[in-house]
DRENZALUM-786577 format. One record per residue (C-alpha): residue in three letters; x, y, z. Coordinates in nm, 4 decimals, m for minus. Example, Ala and Ser with C-alpha at 12.3 -4.5 7.8 and 13.67 -1.06 7.14 Angstrom:
2
{r = ALA u = 1.2300 v = m0.4500 w = 0.7800}
{r = SER u = 1.3670 v = m0.1060 w = 0.7140}
% end
This chain:
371
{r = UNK u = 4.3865 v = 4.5378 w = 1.5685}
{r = UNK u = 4.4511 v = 4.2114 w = 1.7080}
{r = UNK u = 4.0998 v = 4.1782 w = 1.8247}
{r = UNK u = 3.9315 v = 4.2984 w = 1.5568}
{r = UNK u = 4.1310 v = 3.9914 w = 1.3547}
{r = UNK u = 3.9758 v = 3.7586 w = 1.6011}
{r = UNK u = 3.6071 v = 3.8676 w = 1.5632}
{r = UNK u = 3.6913 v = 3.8080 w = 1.1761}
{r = UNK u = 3.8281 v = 3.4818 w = 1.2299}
{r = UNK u = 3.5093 v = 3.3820 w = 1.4808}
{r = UNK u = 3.3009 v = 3.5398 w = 1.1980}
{r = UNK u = 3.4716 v = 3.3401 w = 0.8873}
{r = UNK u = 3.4569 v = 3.0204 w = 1.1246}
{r = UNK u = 3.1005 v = 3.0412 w = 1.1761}
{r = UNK u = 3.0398 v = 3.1320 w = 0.8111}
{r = UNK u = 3.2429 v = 2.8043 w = 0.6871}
{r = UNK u = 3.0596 v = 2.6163 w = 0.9965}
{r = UNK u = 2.6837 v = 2.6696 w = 0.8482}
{r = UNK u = 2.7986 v = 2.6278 w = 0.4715}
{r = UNK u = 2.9058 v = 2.2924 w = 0.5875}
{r = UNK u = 2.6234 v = 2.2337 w = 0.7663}
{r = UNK u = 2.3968 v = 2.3525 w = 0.4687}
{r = UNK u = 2.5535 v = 2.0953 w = 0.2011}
{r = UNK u = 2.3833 v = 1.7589 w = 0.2492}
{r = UNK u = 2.6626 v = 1.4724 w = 0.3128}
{r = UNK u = 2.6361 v = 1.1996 w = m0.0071}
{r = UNK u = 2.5785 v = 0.8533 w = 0.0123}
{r = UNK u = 2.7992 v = 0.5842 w = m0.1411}
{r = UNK u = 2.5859 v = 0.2213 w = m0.0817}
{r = UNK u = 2.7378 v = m0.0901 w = m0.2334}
{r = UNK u = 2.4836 v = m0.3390 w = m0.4102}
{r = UNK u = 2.5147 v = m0.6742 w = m0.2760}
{r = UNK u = 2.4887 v = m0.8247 w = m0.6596}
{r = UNK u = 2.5802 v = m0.6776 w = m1.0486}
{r = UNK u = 2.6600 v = m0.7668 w = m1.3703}
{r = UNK u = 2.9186 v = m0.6139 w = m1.5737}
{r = UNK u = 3.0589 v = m0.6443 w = m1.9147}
{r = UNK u = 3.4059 v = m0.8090 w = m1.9820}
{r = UNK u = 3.6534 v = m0.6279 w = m2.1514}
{r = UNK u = 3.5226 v = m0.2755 w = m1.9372}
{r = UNK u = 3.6807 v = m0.1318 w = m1.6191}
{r = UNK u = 3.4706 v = m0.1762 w = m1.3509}
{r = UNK u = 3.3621 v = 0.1932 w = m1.1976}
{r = UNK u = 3.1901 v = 0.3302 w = m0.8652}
{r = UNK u = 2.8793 v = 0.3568 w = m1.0137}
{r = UNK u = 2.8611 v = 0.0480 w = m1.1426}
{r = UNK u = 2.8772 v = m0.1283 w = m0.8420}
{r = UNK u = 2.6821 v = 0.1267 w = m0.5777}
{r = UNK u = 2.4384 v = 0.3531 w = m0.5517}
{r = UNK u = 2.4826 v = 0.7247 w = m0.5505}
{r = UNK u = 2.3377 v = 1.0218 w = m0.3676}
{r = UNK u = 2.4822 v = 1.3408 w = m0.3445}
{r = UNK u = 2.6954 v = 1.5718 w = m0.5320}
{r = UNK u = 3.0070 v = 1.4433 w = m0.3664}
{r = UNK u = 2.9059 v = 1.0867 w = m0.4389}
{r = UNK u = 2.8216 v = 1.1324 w = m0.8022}
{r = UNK u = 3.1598 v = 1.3337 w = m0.8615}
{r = UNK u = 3.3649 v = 1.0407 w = m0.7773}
{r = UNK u = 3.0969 v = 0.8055 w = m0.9891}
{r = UNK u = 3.3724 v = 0.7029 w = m1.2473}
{r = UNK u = 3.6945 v = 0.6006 w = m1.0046}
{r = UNK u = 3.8012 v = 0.2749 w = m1.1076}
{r = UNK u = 3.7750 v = 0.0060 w = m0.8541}
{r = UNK u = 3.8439 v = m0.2748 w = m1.0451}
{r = UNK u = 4.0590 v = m0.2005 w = m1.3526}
{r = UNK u = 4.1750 v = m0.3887 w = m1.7098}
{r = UNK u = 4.4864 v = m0.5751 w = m1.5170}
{r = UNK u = 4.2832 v = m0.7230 w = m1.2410}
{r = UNK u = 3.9519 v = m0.8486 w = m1.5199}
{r = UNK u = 4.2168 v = m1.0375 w = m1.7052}
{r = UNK u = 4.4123 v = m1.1944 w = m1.4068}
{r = UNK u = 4.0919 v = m1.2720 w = m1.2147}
{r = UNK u = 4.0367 v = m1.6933 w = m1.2107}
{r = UNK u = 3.6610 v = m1.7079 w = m1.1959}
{r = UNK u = 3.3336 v = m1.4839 w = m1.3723}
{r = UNK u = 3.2428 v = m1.3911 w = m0.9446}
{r = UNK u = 3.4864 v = m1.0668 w = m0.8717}
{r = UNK u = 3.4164 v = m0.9316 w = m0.4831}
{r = UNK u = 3.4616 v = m0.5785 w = m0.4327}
{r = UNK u = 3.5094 v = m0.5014 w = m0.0534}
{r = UNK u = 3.4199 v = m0.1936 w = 0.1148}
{r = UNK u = 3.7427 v = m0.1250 w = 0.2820}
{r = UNK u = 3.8725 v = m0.1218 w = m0.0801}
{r = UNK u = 3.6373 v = 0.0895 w = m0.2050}
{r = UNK u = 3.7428 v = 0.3437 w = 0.0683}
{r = UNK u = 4.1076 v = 0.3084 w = 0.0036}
{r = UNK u = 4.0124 v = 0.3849 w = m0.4097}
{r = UNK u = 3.7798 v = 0.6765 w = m0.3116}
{r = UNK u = 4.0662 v = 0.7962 w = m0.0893}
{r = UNK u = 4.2818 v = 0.7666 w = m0.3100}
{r = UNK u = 4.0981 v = 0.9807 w = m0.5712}
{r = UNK u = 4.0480 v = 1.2923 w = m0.3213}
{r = UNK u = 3.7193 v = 1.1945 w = m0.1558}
{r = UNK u = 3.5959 v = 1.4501 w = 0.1209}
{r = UNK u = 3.5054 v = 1.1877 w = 0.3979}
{r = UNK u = 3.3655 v = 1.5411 w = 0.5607}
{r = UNK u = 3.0896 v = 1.4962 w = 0.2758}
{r = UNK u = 3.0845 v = 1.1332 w = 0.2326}
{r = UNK u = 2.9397 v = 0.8505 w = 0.3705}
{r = UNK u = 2.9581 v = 0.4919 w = 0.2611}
{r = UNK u = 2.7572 v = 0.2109 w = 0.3602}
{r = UNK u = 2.7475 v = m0.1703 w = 0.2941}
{r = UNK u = 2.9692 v = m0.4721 w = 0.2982}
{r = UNK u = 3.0668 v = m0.5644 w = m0.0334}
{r = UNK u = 2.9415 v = m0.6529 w = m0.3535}
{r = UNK u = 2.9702 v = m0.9593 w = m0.5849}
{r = UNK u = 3.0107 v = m0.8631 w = m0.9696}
{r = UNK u = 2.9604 v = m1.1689 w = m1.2131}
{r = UNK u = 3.1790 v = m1.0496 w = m1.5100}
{r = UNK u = 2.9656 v = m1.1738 w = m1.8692}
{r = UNK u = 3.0985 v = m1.1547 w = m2.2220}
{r = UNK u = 2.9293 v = m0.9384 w = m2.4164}
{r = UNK u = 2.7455 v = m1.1645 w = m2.6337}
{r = UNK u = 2.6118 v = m1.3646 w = m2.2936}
{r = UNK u = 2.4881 v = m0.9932 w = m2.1606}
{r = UNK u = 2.3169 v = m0.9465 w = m2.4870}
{r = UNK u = 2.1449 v = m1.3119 w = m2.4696}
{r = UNK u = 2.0090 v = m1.2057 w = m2.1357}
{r = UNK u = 1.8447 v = m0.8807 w = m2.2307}
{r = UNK u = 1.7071 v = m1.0687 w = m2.5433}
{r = UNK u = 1.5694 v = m1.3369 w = m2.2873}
{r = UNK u = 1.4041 v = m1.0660 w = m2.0775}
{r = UNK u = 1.2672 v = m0.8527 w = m2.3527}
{r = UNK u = 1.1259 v = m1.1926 w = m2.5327}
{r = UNK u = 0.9702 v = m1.2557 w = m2.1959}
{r = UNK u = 0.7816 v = m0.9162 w = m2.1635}
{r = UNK u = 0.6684 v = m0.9286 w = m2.4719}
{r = UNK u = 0.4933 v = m1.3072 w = m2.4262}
{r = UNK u = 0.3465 v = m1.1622 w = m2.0964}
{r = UNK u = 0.2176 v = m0.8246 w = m2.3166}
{r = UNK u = 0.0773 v = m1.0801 w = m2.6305}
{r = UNK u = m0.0788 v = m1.3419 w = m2.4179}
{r = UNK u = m0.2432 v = m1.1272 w = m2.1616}
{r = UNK u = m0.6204 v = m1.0346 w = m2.3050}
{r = UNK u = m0.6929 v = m0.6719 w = m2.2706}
{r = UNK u = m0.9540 v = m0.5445 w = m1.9797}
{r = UNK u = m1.3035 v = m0.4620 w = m2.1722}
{r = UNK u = m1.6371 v = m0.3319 w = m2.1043}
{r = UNK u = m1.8583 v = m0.6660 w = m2.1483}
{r = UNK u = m2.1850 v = m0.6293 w = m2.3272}
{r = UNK u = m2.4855 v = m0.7474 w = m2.0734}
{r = UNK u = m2.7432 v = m0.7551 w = m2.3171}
{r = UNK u = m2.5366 v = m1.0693 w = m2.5000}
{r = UNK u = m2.7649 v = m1.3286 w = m2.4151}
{r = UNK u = m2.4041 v = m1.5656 w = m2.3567}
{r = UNK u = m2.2152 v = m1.7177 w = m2.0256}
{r = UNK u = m1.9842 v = m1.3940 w = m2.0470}
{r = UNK u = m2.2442 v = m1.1301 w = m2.0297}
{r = UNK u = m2.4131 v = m1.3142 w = m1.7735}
{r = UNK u = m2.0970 v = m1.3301 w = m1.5560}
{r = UNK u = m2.0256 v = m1.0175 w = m1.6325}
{r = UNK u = m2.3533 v = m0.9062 w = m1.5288}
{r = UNK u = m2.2722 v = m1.0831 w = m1.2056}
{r = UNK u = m1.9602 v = m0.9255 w = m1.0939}
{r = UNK u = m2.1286 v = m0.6122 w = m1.1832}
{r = UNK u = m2.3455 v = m0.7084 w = m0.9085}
{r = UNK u = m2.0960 v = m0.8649 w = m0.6769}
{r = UNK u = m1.8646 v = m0.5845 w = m0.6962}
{r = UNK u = m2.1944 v = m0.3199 w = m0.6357}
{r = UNK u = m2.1062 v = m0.1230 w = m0.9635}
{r = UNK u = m2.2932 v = m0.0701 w = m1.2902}
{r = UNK u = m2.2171 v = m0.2979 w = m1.5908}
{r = UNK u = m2.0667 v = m0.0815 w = m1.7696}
{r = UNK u = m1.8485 v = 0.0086 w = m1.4856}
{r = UNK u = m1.6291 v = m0.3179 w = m1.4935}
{r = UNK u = m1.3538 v = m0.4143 w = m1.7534}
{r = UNK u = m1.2815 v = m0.7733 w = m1.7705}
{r = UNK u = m1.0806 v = m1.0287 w = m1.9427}
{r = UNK u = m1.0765 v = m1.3783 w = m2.0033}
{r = UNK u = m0.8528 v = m1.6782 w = m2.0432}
{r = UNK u = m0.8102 v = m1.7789 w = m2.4153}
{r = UNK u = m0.8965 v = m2.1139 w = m2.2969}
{r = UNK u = m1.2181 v = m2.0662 w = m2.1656}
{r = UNK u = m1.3174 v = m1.8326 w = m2.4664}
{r = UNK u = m1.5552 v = m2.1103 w = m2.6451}
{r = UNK u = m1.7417 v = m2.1848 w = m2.3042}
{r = UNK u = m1.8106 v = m1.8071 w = m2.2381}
{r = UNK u = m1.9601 v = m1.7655 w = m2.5769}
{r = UNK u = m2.2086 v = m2.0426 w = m2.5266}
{r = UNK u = m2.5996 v = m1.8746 w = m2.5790}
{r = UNK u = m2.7804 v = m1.9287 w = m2.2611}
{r = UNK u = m3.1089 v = m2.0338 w = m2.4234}
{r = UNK u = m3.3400 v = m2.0038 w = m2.1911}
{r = UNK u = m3.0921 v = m2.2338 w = m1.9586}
{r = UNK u = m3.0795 v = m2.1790 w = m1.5973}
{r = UNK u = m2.7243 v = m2.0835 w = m1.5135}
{r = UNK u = m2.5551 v = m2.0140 w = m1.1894}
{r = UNK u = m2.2581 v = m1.8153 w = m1.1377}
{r = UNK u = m2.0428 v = m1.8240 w = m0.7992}
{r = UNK u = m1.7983 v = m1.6083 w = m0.7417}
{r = UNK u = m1.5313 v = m1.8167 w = m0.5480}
{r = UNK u = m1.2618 v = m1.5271 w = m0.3789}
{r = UNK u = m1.3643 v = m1.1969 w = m0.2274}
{r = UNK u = m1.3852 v = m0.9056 w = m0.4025}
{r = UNK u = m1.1043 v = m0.7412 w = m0.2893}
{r = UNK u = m0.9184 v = m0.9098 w = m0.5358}
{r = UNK u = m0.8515 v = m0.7983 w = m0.8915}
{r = UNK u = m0.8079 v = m1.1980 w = m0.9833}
{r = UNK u = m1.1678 v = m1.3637 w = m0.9616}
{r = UNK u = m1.1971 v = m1.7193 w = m0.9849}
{r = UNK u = m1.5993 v = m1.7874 w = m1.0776}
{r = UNK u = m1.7597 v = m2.1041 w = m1.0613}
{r = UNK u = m1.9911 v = m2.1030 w = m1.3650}
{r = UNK u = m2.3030 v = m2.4263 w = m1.3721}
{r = UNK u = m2.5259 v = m2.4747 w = m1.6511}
{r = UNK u = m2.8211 v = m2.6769 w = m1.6157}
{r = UNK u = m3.0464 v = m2.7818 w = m1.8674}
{r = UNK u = m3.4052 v = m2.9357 w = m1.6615}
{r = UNK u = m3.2256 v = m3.0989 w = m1.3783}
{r = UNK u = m2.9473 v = m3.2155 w = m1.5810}
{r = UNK u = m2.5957 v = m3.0681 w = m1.5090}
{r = UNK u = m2.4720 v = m3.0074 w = m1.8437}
{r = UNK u = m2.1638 v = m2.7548 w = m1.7695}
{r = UNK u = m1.9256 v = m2.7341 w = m1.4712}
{r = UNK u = m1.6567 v = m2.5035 w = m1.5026}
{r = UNK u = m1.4085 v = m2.2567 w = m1.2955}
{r = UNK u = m1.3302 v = m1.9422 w = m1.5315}
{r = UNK u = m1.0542 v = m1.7285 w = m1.3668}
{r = UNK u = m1.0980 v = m1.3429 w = m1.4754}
{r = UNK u = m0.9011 v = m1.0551 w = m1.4351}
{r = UNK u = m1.1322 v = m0.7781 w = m1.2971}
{r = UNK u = m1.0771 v = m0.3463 w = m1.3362}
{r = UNK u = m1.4075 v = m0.1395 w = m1.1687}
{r = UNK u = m1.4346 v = 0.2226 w = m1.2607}
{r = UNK u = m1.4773 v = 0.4239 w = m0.9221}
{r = UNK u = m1.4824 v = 0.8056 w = m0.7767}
{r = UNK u = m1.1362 v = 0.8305 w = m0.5920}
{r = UNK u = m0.9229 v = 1.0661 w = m0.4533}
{r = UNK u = m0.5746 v = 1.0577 w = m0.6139}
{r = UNK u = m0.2953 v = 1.2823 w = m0.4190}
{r = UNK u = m0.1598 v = 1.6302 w = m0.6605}
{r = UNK u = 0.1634 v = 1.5979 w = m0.4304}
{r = UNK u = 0.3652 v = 1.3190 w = m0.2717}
{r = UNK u = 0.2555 v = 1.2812 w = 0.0792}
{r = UNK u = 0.5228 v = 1.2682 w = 0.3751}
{r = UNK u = 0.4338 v = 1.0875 w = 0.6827}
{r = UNK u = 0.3144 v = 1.2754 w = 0.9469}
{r = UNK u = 0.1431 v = 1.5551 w = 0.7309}
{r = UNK u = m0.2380 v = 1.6718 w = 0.7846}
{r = UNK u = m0.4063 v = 1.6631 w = 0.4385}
{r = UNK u = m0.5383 v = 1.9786 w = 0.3461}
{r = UNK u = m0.7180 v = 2.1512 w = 0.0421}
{r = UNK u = m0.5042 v = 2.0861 w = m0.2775}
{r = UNK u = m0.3181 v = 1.7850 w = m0.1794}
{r = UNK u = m0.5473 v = 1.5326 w = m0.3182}
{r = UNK u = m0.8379 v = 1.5634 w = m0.6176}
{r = UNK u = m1.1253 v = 1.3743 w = m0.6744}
{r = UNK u = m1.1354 v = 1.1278 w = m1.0056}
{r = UNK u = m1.2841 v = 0.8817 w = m1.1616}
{r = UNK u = m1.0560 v = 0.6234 w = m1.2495}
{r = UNK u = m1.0215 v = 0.2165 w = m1.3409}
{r = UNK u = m0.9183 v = 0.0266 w = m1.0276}
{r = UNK u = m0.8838 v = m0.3139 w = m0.8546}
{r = UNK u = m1.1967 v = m0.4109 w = m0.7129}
{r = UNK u = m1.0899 v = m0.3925 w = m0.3633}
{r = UNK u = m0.9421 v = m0.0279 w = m0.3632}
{r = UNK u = m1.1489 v = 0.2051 w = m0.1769}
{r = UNK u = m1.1044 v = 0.5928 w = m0.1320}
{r = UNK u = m1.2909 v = 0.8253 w = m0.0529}
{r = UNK u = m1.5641 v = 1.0083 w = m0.2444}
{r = UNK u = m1.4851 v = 1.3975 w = m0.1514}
{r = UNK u = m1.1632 v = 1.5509 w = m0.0293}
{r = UNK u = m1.3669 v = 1.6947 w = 0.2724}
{r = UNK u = m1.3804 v = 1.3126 w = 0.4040}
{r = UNK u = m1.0278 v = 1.3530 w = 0.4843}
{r = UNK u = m0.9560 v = 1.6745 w = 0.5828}
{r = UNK u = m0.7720 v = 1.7465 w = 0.8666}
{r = UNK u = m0.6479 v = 1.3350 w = 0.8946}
{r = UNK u = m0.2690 v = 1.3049 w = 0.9420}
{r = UNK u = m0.0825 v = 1.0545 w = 0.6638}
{r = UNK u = 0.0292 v = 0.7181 w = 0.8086}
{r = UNK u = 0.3079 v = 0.6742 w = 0.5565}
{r = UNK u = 0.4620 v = 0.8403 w = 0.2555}
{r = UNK u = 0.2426 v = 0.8085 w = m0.0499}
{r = UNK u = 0.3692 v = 0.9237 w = m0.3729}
{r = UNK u = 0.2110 v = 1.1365 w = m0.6224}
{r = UNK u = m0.0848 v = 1.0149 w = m0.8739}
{r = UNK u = m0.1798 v = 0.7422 w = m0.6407}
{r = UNK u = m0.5361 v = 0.6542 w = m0.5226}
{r = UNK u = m0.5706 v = 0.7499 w = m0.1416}
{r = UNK u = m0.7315 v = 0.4681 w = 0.0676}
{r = UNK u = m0.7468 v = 0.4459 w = 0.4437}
{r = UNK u = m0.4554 v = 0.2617 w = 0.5272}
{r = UNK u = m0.2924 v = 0.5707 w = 0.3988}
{r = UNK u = m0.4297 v = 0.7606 w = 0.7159}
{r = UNK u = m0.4151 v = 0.7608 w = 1.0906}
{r = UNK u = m0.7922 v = 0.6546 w = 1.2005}
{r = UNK u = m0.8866 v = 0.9141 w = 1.4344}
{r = UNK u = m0.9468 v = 0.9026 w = 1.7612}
{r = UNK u = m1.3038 v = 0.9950 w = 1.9098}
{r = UNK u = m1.2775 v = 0.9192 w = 2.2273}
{r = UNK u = m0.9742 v = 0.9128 w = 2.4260}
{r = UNK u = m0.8877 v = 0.7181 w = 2.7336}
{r = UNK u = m0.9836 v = 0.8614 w = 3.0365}
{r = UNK u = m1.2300 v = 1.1454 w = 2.8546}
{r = UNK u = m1.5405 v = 1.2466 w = 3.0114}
{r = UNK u = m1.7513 v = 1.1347 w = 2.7459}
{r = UNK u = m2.1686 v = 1.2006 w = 2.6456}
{r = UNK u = m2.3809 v = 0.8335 w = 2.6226}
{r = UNK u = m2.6765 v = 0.7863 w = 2.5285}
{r = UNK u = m2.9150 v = 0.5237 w = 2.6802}
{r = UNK u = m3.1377 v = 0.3600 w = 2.4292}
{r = UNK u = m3.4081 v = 0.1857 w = 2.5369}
{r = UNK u = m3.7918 v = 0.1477 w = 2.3393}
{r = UNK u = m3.8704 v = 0.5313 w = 2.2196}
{r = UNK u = m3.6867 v = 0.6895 w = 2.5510}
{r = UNK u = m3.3312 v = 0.7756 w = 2.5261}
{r = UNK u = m3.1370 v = 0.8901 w = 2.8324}
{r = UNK u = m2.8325 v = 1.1015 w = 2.8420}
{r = UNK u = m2.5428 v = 1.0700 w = 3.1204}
{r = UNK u = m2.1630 v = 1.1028 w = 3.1298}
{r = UNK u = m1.9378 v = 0.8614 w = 3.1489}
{r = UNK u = m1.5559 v = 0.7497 w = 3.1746}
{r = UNK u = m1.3644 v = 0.6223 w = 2.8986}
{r = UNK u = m1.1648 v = 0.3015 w = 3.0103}
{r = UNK u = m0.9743 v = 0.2817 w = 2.6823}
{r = UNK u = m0.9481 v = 0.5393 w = 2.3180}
{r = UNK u = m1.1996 v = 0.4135 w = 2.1077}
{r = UNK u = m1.2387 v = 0.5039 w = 1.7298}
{r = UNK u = m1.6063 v = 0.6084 w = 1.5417}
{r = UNK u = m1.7696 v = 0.2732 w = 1.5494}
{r = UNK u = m1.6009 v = 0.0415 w = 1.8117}
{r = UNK u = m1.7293 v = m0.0902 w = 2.1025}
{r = UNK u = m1.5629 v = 0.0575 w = 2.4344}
{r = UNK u = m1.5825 v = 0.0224 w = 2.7721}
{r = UNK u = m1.7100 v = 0.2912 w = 3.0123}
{r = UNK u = m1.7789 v = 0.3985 w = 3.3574}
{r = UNK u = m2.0857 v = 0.5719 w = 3.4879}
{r = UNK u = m1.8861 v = 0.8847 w = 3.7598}
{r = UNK u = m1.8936 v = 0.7357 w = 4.1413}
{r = UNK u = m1.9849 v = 0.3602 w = 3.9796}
{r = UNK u = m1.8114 v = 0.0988 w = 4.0300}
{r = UNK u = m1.9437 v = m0.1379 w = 3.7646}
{r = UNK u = m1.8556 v = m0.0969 w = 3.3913}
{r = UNK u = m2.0574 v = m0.1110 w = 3.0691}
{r = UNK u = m1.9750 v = m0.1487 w = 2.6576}
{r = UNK u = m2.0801 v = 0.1418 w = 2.4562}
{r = UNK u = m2.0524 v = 0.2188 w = 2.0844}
{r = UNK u = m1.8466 v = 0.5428 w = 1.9976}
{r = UNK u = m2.0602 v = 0.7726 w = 1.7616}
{r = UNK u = m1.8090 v = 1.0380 w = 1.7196}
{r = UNK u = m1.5854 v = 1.2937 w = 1.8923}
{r = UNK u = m1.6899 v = 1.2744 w = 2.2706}
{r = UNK u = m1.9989 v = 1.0636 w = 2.2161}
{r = UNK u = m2.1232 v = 0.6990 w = 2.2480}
{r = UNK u = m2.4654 v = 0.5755 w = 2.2726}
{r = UNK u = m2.6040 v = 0.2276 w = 2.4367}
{r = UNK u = m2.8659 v = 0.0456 w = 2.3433}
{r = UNK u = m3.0522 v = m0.1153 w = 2.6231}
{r = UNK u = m3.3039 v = m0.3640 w = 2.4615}
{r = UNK u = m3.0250 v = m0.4764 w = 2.1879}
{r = UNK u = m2.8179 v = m0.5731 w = 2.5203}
{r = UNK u = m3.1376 v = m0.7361 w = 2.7031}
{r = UNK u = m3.1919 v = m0.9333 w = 2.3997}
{r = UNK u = m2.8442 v = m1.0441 w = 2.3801}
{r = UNK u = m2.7958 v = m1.4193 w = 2.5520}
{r = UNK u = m2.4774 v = m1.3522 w = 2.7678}
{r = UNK u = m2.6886 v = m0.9827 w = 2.8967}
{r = UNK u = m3.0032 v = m1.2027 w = 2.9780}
{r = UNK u = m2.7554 v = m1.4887 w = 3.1921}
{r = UNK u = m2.5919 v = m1.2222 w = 3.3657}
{r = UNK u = m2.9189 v = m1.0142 w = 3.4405}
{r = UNK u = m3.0926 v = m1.3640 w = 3.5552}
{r = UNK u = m2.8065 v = m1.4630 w = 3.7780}
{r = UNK u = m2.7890 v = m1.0903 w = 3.9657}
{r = UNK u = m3.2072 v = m1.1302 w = 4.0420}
{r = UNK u = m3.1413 v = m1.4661 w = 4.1696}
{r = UNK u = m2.8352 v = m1.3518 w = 4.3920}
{r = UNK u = m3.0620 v = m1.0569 w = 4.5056}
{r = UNK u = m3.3732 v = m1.2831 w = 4.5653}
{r = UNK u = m3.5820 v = m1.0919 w = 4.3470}
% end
């Protein structure tokens, strides 16, 4: 009997043993900065994050209450940590489930009427930003005025069709861009790269060989491109597969670039988390590696219409595309080759006999030899 009590014990210990280990521990982290509302308690929540169920069911403890608001001297109130663990204890917290982080957190106490000046401030603020900002559009080409012209341009520039950019315009530079060319010559300049979705152009009119206009028009700048947007959110680490990501077209900054099928990245392993809905670009993903240190790798020896085949050491990994250095087997002397893909490079002899630094070396070895 006594035994058998044991083996229950050992099995209702090991039972309460994995429930605790099933029930993820919550998260109490103190904000370093809040605002709250005088003539309110101040709670957990408002003054730290929560995660967890344990965390959110001690959200409304009072660390700060009525007494301590009206006695306090200044509108700054600091809440420490090792009184919000004293509170939390207070109130039954299971440390066994609980963990809180951070230092303390600095709670500027407003009147009412100042909290709802700020919101008005903020919400006046967005909506300037909303009203003054000039909505992206599809510009005409066929205008005949500065702004198809430049829009014709970045079309162009950014190696899309015309109607395949949205653009807007400063109010301010709204009379200039409707000016009729005329039979004028005109020369437009982008002045950034176009990576970015903010495009500074440098726009000249001349009329003969008189410079009649001279102006710098900034533009905000949308193209409309085939990308692949993710169906999931992406965790570092995984190897994208069919169904995590769908091809679209959709309106993005000029200097995005995805990819144009799914099968492009099939099989690549995520660099970082990306979340879901978002346009997949490279820096997403791990760039493979072709060749890897040490392989015993295929090159191919260009030279006129002859191409040679022989194996050769890699000296360092080398992704599709980069130059790498490489060792013929038994040779002592090394060479640069370009990687073409998994296990292959290829070398291209009159490129490198044409090249000034190849034909000084080459020059110096026949006069060393005598030749």
């Amino acid at each position: 009997m006594r035994v058998r009590l044991m083996q229950l014990g050992c099995v209702a210990g090991a039972a309460l043993c994995l429930l605790a280990g099933s029930v993820r521990a919550g998260v109490v982290e103190l904000r370093s900065t809040v605002r709250a509302v005088e003539g309110a308690p101040i709670a957990l929540r408002d003054v730290a994050r929560l995660d967890g169920v344990e965390a959110e069911r001690l959200g409304n403890v009072v660390l700060v209450d009525m007494e301590t608001l009206s006695a306090a001297p200044k509108e700054w109130i600091e809440v420490r940590l090792v009184d919000v663990r004293a509170r939390l204890t207070a109130a039954g917290a299971n440390w066994a489930l609980l963990e809180l982080r951070g230092g303390k957190c600095s709670v500027h106490v407003l009147a009412d009427s100042a909290v709802q000046n700020v919101r008005e401030r903020s919400e006046n603020a967005s909506t300037r930003r909303a009203y003054d900002k000039p909505a992206l559009v599809v510009v005409d080409a066929n205008g005949g005025t500065v702004r198809a012209l430049v829009a014709s341009k970045l079309a162009s520039h950014f190696n899309v069709p015309v109607d395949r950019v949205r653009l807007s315009f400063s109010q301010s530079d709204t009379q200039f861009l409707e000016n009729l060319v005329d039979g004028q010559r005109v020369e437009v300049a982008p002045a950034a790269s176009s990576m970015s979705a903010r495009v500074p152009v440098r726009v000249r009119m001349y009329q003969g060989e008189i410079l009649i206009h001279d102006r710098m028009i900034r533009i905000e700048a949308e193209v409309q491109r085939d990308v692949l947007v993710t169906q999931g959110r992406l965790r570092k680490g995984d190897v994208v597969s069919a169904g995590m990501v769908v091809s679209e077209q959709r309106w993005v900054a000029p200097g995005v670039v995805s990819f144009a099928e799914a099968t492009e990245i099939f099989g690549r392993t995520v660099r970082s988390r990306v979340n879901v809905g978002v346009v997949v670009e490279p820096r997403h993903l791990v760039t493979p590696v072709a060749i890897e240190r040490g392989e015993l790798a295929t090159v191919r020896c260009l030279s006129g219409g002859i191409a040679l085949t022989a194996k050769a050491r890699a000296l360092s990994d080398g992704q599709v595309g980069e130059l790498i250095e490489m060792r013929l087997e038994g040779a002592e002397k090394t060479f640069m080759a370009r990687v073409t893909g998994p296990g292959g490079a290829v070398m291209d002899l009159d490129e490198r006999a044409g090249a000034p630094g190849e034909r000084a070396q080459r020059n110096t070895e026949d006069k060393e030899s005598g030749a």
